[in-house]
Backbone as numpy.savetxt, mean C-alpha at the origin, in Angstrom:
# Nx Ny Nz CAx CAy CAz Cx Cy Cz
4.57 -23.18 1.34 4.30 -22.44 0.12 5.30 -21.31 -0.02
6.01 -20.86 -1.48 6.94 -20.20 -1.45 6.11 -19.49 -2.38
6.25 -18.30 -2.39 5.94 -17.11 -3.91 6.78 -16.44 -4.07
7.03 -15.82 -5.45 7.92 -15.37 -6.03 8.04 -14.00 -5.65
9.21 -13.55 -4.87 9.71 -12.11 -4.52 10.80 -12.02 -4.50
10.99 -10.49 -5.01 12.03 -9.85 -5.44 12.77 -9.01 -3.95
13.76 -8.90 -3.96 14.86 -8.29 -3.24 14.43 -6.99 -3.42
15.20 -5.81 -3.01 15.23 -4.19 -2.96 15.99 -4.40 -4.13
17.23 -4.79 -3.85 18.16 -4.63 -5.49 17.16 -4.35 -6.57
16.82 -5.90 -6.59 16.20 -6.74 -8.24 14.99 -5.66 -8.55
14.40 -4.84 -7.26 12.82 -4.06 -7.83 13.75 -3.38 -7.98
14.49 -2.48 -7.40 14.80 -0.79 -8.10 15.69 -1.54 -9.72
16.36 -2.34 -9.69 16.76 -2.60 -11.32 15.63 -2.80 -12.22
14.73 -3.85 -11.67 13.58 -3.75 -12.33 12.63 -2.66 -13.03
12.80 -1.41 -12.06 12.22 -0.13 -12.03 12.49 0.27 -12.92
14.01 0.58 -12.87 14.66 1.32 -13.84 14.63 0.74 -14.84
14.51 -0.67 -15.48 14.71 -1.16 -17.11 12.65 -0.72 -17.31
12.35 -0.43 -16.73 10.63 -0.01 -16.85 10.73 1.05 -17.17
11.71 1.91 -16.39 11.33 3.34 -16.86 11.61 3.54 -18.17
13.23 3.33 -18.48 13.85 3.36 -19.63 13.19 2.87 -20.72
12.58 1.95 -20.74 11.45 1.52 -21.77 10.65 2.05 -21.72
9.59 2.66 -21.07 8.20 3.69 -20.77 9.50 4.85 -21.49
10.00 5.54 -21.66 10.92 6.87 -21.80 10.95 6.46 -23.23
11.83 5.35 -24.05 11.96 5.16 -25.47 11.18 5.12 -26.26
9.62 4.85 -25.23 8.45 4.52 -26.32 7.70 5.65 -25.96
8.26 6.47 -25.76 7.35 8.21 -25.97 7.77 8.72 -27.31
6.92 7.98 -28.09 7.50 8.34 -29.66 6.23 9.29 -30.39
6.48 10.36 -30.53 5.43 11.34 -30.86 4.54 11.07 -31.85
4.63 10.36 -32.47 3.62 10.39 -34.05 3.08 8.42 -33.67
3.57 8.28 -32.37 2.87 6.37 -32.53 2.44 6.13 -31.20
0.83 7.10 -31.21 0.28 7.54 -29.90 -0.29 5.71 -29.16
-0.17 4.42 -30.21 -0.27 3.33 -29.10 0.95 2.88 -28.46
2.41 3.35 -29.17 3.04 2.89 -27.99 3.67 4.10 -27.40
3.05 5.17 -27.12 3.14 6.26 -26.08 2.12 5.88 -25.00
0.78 4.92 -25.51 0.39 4.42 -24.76 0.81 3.30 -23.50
1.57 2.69 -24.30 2.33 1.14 -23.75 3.15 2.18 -22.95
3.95 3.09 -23.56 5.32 3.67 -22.31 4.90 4.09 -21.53
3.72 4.67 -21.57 3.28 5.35 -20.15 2.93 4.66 -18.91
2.40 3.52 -19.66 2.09 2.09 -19.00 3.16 1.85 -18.43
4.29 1.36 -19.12 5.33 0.81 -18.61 6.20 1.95 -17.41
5.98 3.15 -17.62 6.52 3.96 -16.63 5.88 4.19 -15.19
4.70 3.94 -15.17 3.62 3.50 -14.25 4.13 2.43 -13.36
4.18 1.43 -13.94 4.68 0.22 -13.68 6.16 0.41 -12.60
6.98 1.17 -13.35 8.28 1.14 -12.91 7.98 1.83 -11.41
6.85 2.66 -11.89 6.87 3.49 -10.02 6.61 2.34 -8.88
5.19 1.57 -9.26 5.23 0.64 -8.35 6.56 -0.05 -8.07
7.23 -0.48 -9.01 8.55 -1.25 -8.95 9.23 -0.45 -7.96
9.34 0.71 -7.90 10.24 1.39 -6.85 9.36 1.38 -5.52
8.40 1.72 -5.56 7.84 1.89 -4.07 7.81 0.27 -3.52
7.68 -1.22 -4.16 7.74 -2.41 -3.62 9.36 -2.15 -3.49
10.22 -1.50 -4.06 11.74 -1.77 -3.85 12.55 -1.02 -1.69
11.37 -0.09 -1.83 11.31 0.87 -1.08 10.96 0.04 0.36
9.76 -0.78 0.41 9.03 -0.98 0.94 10.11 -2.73 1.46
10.75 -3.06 0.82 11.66 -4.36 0.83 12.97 -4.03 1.53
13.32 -2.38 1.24 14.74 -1.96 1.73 14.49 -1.46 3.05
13.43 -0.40 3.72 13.02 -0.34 4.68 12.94 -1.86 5.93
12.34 -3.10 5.21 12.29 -4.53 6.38 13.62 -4.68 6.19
15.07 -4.35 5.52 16.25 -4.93 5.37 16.70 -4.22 6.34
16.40 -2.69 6.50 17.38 -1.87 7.80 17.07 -2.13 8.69
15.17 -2.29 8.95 14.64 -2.45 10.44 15.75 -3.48 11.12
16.55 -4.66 10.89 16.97 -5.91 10.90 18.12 -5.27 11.82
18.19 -3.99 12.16 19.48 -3.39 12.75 19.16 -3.45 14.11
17.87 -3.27 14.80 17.52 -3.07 16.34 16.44 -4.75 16.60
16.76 -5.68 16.25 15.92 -6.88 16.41 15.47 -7.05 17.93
16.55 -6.53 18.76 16.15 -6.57 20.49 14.95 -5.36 20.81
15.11 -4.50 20.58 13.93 -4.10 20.93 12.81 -3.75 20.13
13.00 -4.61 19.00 12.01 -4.80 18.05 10.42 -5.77 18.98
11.37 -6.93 19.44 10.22 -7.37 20.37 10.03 -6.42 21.70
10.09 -5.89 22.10 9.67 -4.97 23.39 9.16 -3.98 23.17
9.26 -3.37 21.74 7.78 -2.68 21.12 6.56 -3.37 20.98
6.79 -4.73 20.30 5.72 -5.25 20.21 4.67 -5.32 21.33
5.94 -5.54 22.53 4.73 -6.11 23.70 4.48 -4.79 24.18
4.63 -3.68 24.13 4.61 -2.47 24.70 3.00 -2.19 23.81
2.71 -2.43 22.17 2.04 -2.01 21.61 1.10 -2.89 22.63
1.08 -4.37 22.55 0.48 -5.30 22.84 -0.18 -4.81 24.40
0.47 -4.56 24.97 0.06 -3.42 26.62 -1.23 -2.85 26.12
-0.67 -2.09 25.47 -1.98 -0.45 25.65 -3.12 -0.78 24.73
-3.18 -1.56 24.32 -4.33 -2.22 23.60 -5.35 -3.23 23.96
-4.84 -2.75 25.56 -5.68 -3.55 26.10 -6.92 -2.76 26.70
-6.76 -1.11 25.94 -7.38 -0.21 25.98 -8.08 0.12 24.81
-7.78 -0.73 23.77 -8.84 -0.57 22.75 -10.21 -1.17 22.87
-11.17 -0.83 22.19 -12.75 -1.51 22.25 -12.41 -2.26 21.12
-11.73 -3.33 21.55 -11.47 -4.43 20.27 -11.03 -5.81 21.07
-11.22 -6.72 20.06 -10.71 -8.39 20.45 -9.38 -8.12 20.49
-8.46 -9.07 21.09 -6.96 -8.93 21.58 -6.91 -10.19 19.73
-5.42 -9.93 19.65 -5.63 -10.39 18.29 -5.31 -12.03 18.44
-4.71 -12.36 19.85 -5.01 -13.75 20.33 -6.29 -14.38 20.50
-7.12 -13.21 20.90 -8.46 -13.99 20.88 -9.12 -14.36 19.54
-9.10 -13.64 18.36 -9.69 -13.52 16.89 -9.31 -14.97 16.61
-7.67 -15.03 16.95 -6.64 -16.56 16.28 -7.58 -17.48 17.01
-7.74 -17.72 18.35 -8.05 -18.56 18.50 -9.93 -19.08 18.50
-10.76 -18.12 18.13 -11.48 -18.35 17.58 -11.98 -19.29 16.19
-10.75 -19.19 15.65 -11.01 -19.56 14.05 -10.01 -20.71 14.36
-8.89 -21.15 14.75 -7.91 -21.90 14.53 -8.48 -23.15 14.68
-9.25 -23.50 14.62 -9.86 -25.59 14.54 -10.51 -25.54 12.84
-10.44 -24.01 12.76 -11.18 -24.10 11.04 -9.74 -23.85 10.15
-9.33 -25.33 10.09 -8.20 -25.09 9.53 -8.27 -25.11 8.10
-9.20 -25.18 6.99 -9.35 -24.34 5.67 -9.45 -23.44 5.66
-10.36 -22.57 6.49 -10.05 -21.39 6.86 -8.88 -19.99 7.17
-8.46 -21.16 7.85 -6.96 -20.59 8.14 -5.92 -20.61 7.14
-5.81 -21.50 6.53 -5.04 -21.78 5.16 -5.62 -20.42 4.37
-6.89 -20.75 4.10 -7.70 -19.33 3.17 -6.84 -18.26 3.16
-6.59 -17.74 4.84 -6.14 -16.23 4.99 -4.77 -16.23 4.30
-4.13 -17.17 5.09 -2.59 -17.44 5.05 -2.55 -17.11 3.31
-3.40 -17.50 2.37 -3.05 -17.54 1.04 -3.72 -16.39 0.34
-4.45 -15.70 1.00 -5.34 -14.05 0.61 -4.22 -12.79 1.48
-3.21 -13.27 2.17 -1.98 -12.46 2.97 -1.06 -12.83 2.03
-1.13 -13.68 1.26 0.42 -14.08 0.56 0.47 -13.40 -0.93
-1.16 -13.31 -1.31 -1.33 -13.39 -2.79 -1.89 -11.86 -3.13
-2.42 -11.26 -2.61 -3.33 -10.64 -2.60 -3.53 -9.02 -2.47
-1.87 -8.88 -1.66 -1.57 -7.58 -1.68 -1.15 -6.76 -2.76
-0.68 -7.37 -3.57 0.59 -6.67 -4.20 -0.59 -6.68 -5.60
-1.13 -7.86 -5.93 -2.24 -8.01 -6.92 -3.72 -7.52 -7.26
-3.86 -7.32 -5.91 -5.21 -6.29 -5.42 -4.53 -4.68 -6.64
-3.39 -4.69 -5.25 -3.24 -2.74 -5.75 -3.07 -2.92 -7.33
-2.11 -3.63 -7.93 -2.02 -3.56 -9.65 -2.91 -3.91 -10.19
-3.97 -4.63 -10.17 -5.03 -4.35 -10.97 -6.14 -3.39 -10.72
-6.01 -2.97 -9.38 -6.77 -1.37 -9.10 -6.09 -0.29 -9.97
-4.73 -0.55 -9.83 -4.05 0.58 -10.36 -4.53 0.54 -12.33
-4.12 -0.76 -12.67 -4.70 -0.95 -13.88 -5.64 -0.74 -14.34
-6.69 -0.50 -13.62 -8.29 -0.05 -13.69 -8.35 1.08 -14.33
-7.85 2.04 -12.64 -8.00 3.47 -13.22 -7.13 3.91 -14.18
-5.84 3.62 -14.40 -5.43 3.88 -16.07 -5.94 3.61 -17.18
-6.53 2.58 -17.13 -7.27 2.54 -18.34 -9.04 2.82 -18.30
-9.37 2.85 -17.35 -10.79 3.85 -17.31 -11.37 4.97 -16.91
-10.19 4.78 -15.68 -10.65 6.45 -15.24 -9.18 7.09 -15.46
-9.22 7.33 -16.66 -7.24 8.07 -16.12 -6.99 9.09 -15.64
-8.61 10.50 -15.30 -8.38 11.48 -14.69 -7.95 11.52 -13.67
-8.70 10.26 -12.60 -8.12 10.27 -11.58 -7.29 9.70 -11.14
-6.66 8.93 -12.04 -5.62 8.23 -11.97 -3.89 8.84 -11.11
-3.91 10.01 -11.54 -2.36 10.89 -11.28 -2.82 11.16 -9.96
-3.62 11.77 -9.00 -3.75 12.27 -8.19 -3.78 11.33 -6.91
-4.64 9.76 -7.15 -4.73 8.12 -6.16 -3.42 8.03 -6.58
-2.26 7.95 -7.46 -1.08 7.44 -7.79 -0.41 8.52 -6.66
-0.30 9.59 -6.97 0.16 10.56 -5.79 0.53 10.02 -4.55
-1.10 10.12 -4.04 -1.77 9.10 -2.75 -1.12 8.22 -2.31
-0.87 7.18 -2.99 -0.16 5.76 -2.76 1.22 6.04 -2.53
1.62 6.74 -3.08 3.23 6.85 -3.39 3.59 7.69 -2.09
3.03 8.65 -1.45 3.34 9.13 -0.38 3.00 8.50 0.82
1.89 8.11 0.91 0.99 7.19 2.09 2.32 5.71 2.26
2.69 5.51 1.22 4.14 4.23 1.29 5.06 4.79 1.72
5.57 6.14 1.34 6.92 6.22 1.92 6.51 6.54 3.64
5.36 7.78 3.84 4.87 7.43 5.42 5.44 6.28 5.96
4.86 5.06 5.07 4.67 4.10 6.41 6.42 3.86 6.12
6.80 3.88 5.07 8.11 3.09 5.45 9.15 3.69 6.14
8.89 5.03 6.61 10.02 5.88 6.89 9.75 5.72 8.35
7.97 5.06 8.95 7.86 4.77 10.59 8.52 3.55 10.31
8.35 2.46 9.31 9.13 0.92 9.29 10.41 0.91 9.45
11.47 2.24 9.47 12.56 2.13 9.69 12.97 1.83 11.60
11.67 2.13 11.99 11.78 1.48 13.63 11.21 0.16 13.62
11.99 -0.60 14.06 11.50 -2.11 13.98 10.33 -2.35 15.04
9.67 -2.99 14.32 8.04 -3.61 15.67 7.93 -4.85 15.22
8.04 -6.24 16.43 7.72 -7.27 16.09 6.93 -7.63 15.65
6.10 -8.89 14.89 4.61 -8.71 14.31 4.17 -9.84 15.47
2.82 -10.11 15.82 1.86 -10.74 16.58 3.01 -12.29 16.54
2.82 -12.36 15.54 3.27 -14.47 15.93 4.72 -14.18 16.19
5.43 -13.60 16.56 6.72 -14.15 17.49 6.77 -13.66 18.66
5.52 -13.44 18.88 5.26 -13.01 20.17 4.55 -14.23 21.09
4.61 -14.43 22.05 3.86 -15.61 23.23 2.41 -15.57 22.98
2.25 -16.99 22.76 0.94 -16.97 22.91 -0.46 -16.63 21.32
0.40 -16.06 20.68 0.28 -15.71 19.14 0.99 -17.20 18.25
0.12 -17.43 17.27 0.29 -18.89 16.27 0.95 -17.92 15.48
1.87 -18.49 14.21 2.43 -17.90 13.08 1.52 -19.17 12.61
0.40 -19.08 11.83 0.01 -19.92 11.04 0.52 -20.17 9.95
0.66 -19.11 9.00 1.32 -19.32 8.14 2.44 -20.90 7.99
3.15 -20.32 9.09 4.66 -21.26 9.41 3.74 -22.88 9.39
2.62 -22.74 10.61 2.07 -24.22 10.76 1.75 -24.65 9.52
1.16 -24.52 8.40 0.36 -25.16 7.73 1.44 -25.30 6.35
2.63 -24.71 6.61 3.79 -24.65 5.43 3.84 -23.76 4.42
3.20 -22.63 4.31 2.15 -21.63 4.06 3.36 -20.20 4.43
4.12 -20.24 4.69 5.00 -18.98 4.68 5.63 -18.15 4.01
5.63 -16.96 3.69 6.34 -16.22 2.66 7.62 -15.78 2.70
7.97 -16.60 4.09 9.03 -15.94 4.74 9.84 -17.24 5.20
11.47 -17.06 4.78 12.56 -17.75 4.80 13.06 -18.79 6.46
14.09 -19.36 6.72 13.92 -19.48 7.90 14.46 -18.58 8.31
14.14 -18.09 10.20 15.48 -17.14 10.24 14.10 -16.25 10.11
15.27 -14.73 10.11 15.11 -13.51 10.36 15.08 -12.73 9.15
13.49 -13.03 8.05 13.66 -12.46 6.93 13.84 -11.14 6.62
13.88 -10.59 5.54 14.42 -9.03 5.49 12.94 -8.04 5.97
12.18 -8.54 5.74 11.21 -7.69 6.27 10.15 -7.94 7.87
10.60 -9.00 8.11 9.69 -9.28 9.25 9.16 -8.77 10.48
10.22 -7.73 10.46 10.31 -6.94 11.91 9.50 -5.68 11.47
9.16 -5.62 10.38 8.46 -3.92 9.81 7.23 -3.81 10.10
6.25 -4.57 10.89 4.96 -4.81 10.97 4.31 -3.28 11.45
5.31 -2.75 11.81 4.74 -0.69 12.23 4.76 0.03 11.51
3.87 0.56 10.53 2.44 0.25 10.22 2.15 -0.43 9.20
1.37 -1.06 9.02 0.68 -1.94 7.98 0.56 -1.37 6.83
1.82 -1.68 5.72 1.57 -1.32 4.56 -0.22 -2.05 3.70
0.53 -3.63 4.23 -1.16 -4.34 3.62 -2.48 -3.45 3.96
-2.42 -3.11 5.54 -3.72 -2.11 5.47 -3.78 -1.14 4.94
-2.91 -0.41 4.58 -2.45 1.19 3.62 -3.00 0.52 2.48
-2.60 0.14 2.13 -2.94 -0.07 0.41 -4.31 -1.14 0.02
-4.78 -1.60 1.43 -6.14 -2.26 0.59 -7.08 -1.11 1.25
-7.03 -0.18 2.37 -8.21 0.40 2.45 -8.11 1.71 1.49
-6.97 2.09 0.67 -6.44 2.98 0.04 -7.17 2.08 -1.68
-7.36 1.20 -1.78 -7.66 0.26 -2.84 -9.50 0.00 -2.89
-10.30 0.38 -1.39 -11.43 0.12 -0.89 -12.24 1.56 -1.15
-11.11 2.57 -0.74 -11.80 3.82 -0.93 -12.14 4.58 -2.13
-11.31 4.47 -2.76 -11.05 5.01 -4.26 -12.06 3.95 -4.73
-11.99 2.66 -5.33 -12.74 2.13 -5.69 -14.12 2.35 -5.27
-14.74 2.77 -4.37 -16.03 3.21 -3.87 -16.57 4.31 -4.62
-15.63 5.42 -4.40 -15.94 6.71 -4.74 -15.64 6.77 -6.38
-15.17 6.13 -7.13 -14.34 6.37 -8.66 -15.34 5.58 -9.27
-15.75 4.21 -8.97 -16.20 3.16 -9.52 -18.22 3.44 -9.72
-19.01 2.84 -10.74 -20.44 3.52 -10.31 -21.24 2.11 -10.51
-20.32 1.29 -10.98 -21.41 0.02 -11.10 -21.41 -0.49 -9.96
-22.58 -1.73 -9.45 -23.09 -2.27 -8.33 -21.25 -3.30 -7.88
-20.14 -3.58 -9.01 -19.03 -4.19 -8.29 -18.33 -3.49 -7.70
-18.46 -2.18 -7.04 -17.41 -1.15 -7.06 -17.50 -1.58 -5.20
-18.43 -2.64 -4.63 -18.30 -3.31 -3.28 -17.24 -3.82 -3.36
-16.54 -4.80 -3.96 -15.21 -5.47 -3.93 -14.13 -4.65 -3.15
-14.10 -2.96 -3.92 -12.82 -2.77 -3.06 -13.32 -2.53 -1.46
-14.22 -2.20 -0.85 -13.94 -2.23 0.14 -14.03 -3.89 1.15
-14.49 -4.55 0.16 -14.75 -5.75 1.02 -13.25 -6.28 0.76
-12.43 -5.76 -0.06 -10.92 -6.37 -0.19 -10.53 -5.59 1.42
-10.92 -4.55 1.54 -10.13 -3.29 2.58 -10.52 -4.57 4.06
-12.02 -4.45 4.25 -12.17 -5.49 5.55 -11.56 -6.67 5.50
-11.56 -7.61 4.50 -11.23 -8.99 4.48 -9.23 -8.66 4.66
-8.75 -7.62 4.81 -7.20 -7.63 4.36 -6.88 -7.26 5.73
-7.65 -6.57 6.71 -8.10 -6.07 8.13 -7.86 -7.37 8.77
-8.74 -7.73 8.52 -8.96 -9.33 9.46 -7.94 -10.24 9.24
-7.52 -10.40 8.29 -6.73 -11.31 7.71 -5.23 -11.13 7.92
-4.71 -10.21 8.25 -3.37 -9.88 8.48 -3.61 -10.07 9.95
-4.43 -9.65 10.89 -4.64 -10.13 12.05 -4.61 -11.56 12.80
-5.78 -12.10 11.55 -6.12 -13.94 12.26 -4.79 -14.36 11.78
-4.32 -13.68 10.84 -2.69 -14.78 10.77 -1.38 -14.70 11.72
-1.80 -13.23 12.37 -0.62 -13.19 13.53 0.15 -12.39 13.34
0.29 -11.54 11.71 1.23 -10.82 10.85 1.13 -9.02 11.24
0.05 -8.58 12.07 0.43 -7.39 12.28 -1.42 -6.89 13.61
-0.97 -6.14 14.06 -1.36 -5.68 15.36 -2.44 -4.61 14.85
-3.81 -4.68 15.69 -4.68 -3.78 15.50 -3.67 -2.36 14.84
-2.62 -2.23 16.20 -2.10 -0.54 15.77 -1.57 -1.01 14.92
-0.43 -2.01 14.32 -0.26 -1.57 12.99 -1.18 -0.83 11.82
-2.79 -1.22 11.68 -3.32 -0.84 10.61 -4.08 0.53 10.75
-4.26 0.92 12.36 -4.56 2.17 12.83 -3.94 3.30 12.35
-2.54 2.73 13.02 -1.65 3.62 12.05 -1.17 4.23 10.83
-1.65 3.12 9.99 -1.56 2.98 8.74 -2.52 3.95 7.74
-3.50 3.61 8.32 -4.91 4.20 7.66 -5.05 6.01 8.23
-4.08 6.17 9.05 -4.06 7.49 10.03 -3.03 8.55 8.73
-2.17 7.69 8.45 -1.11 7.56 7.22 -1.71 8.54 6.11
-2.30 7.50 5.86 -3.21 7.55 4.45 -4.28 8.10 4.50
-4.81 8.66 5.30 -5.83 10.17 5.59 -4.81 11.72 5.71
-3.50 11.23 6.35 -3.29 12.40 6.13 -2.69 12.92 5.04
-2.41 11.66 4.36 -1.29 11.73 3.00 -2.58 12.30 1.43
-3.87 12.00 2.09 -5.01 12.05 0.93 -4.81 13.77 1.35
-5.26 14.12 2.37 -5.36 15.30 2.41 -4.36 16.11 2.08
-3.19 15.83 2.42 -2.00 17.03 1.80 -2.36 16.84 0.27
-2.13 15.85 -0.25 -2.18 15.81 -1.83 -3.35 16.34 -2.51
-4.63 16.29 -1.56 -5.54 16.80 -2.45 -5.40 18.67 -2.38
-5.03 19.32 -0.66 -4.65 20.32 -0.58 -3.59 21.14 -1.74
-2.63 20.17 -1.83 -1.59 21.25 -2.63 -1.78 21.19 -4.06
-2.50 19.75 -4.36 -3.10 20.22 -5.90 -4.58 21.21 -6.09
-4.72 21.67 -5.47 -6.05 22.33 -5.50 -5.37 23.72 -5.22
-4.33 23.96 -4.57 -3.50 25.14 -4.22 -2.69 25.48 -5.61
-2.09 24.38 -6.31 -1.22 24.63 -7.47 -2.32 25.04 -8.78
-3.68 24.36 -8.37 -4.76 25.07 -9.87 -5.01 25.87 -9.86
-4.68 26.66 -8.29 -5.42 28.06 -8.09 -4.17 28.66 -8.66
-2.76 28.56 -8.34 -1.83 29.11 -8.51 -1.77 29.45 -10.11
-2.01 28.37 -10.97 -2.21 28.10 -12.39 -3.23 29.00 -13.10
-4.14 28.99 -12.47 -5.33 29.80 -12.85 -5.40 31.06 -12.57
-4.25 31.75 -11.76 -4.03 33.23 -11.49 -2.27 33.50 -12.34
-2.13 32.54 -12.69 -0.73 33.23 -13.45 -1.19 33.19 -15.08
-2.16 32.94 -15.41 -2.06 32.66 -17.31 -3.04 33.95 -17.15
-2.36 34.90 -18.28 -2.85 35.60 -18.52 -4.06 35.99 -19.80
-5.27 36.47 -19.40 -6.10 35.96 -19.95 -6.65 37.37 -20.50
-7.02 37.68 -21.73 -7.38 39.30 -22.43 -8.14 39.52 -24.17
-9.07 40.20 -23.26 -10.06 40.29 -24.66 -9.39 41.03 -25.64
-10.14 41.20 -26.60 -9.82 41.47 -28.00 -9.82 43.08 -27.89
-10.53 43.70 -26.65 -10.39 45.28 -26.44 -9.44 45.20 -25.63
-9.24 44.45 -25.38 -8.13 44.65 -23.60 -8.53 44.47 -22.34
-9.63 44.15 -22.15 -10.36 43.88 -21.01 -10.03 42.78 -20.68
-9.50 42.32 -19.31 -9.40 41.18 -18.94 -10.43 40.32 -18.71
-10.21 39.14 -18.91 -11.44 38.18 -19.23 -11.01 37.51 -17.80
-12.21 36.91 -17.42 -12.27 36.05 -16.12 -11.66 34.46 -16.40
-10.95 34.20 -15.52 -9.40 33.02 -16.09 -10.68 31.62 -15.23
-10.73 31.01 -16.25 -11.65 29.23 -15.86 -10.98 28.34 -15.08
-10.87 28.30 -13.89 -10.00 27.54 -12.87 -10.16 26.02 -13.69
-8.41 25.90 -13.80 -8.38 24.11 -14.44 -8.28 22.94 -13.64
């Protein structure tokens, strides 16, 4: 199975003919397609952070030798976690070979489509909180990609680990040494579905607002039973994206205070009036 992906080039060009269009259609007096541009400028960000996230697996490709001797190093000390070894999970499930196909095609399809129609959500329903989870994402990605610039092998080219994917013809990945393969430190897929699980919990009020986190577990397991990334990859990941929630919620809550003590605020005698934190 092949799916359609773009290079680092093709997203940041992509990006940019998004932005430039989101920018032309900020036309003041034709507030639906100020709507569409904003849309489309939205858009272009993801386009850069998947461009980001594609150029990062192209450099890792520089240290491939001790890309595997991290792996097994991670693979060591995890034998200190209170968890299944991720050989044992594989071989639990591997005689359920629909099963296995299942993951292989919820790892292939699922990442990139999950976050854009989450993202699509809250723009068009919740758009308050929309700028602040956009924040979130956008920093919590460069995190991980700036640890992805150290290469870590992922589970299946390691001994003893299946690349299912590969068995069942099911791969997203070229022959050879694709541009991203070695980036498995830390799990963008886990960044962005438990980042997709949480928000959706807390933002969402109807009884479907379970989906995102059952996307967050099922994306857990599933990058695992396929061989594609290591308990610590998603440890890490999610370690990421707690600390990336907290700076962002910190310094915007620091910049309203800042906002709310510089506008100057004065009654009609001169008495200063008490300023309404925004």
């Amino acid at each position: 199975m092949q799916t359609v992906s773009l290079t680092w080039q093709h997203s940041m060009e992509l990006a940019a003919v998004l932005a430039a269009a989101g920018v032309a259609a900020a036309v003041p007096d034709r507030p639906k397609l100020r709507a569409v541009g904003a849309l489309l400028r939205e858009t272009a960000i993801i386009g850069l952070l998947y461009g980001l996230w594609q150029l990062a697996g192209h450099l890792s490709l520089h240290d491939t030798g001790n890309a595997y001797a991290r792996a097994d190093t991670i693979r060591h000390w995890e034998r200190f976690l209170p968890l299944p070894s991720e050989e044992a999970v594989q071989h639990a499930f591997l005689h359920w070979h629909w099963f296995i196909q299942a993951a292989n095609l919820y790892y292939a399809t699922m990442h990139f489509t999950m976050l854009f129609v989450f993202l699509l959500w809250l723009f068009l329903r919740h758009r308050d909180r929309y700028r602040p989870i956009r924040q979130v994402l956008a920093w919590t990605t460069l995190g991980c990609l700036l640890v992805q610039l150290v290469p870590v092998a992922p589970p299946r080219m390691r001994p003893g680990i299946v690349d299912t994917a590969m068995q069942y013809g099911q791969s997203v990945y070229s022959n050879g040494l694709a541009a991203d393969q070695l980036s498995a430190m830390p799990s963008v897929h886990v960044a962005w579905a438990v980042l997709v699980g949480w928000y959706t919990w807390h933002v969402a009020t109807s009884r479907w607002r379970v989906l995102g986190p059952i996307h967050s577990v099922v994306t857990i397991f599933v990058v695992v039973l396929t061989g594609n990334h290591w308990w610590s990859d998603g440890i890490v990941a999610v370690t990421i994206l707690v600390i990336c929630a907290w700076a962002v919620r910190g310094v915007r809550h620091a910049w309203h205070v800042l906002r709310s003590r510089s506008v100057p605020a004065t009654a009609s005698d001169g008495v200063p009036e008490p300023v309404a934190s925004s």
